[in-house]
C-alpha positions in Angstrom: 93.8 232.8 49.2 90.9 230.1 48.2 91.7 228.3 45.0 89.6 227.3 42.2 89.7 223.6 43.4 88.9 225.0 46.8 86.1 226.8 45.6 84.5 224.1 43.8 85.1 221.8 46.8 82.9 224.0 49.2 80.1 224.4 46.0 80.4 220.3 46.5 79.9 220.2 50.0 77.7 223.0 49.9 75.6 220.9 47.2 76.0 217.7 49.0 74.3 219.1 52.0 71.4 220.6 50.4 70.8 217.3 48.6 71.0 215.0 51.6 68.3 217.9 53.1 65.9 217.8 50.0 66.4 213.8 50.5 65.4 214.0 54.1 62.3 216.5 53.2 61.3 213.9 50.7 61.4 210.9 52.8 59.3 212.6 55.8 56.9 213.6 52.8 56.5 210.0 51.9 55.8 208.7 55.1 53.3 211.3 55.4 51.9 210.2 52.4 51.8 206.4 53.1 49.7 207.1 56.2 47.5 209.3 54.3 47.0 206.1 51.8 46.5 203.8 54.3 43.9 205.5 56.1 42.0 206.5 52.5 42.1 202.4 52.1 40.9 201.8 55.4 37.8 204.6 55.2 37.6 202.8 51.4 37.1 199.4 52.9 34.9 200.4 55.6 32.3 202.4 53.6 32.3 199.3 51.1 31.4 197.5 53.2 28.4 199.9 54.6 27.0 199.4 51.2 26.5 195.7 51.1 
């Protein structure tokens, strides 16, 4: 028989597990993003330079 507290324990880990997964979604997202900026400045900086 699962108790209450037992219940609510699993919901915990349960919730715990989806949260450290968002967190790793959202930190390969950001990586992905910080290239993506860094190449935009790059490509920025080059073509501003074309122009003088």
């Amino acid at each position: 028989m699962i108790t209450a507290a037992a219940s609510r324990a699993e919901s915990r880990d349960e919730e715990l597990a989806r949260l450290r997964a968002e967190n790793g979604r959202l930190r390969k997202a950001e990586k992905e993003w910080e290239l993506e900026r860094d190449m935009l400045r790059k490509a920025a900086k080059y073509f501003a330079s074309m122009a003088v």
